[in-house]
N, C-alpha and C positions, 0 to 999 in steps of 0.2 A: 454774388453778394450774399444770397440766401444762406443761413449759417453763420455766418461773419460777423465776430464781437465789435458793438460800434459802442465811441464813446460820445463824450458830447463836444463840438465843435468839431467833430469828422467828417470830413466832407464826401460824398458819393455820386454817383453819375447816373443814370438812368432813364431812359429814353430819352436820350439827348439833353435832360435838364442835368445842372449842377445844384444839390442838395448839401444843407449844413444839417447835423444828427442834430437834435434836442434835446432828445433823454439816452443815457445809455440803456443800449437794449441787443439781444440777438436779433439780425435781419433775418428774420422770416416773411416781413410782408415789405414791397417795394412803396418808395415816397407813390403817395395819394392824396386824396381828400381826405380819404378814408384814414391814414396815419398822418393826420396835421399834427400830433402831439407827437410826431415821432421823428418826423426834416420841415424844412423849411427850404422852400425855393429860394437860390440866392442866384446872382449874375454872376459870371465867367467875366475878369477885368474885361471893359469894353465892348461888351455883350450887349442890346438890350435886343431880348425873344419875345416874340409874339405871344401874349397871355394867351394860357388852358390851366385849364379849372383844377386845381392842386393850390397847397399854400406857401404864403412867399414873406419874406422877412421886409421889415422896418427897411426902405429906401432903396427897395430894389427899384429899377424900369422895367416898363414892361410896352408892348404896344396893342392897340388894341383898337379895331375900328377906327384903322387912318389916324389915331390919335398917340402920343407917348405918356404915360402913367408912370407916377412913383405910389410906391407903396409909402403908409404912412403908419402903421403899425402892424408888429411884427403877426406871424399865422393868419394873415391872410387868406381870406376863403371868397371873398364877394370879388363880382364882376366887375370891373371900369366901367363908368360912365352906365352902370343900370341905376335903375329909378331906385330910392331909396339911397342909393351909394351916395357919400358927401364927401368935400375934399378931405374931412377928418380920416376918413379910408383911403379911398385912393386922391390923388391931386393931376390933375392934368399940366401936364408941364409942355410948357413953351418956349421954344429958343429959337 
């Protein structure tokens, strides 16, 4: 990936997560915390992954502590279910 002209809506893989680009940009640094202005975690159709700490797009699932999470706005950085989180960040979802 390193080198690699990305545009925006490109999608990329990296340690097992599937990433949407944000800003066109050369990949030099892989999806982080560290580049949330740069992918956004999305799910793999019928995916939902166990939340780690990286940022994650408007409606993604995630699970987290026996629990399933939707993301509720996009660049996501806060944890599910930590203090301060409200359902306006993440939402626990039930079915």
């Amino acid at each position: 990936m390193e080198g690699r002209a990305l545009s925006i809506g490109d999608r990329v893989q990296h340690n097992g997560g599937l990433y949407r680009v944000q800003q066109a940009h050369t990949a030099e640094h892989p999806p982080s915390v560290h580049t949330a202005a740069l992918y956004t975690r999305i799910n793999a159709p019928g995916e939902i992954p166990a939340w780690v700490q990286g940022s994650y797009a408007k409606d993604v699932k995630v699970t987290h502590k026996s629990k399933a999470w939707l993301s509720m706005v996009d660049n996501n950085v806060w944890e599910p279910g930590a203090a301060g989180v409200y359902d306006s960040i993440w939402r626990e979802v039930v079915e």
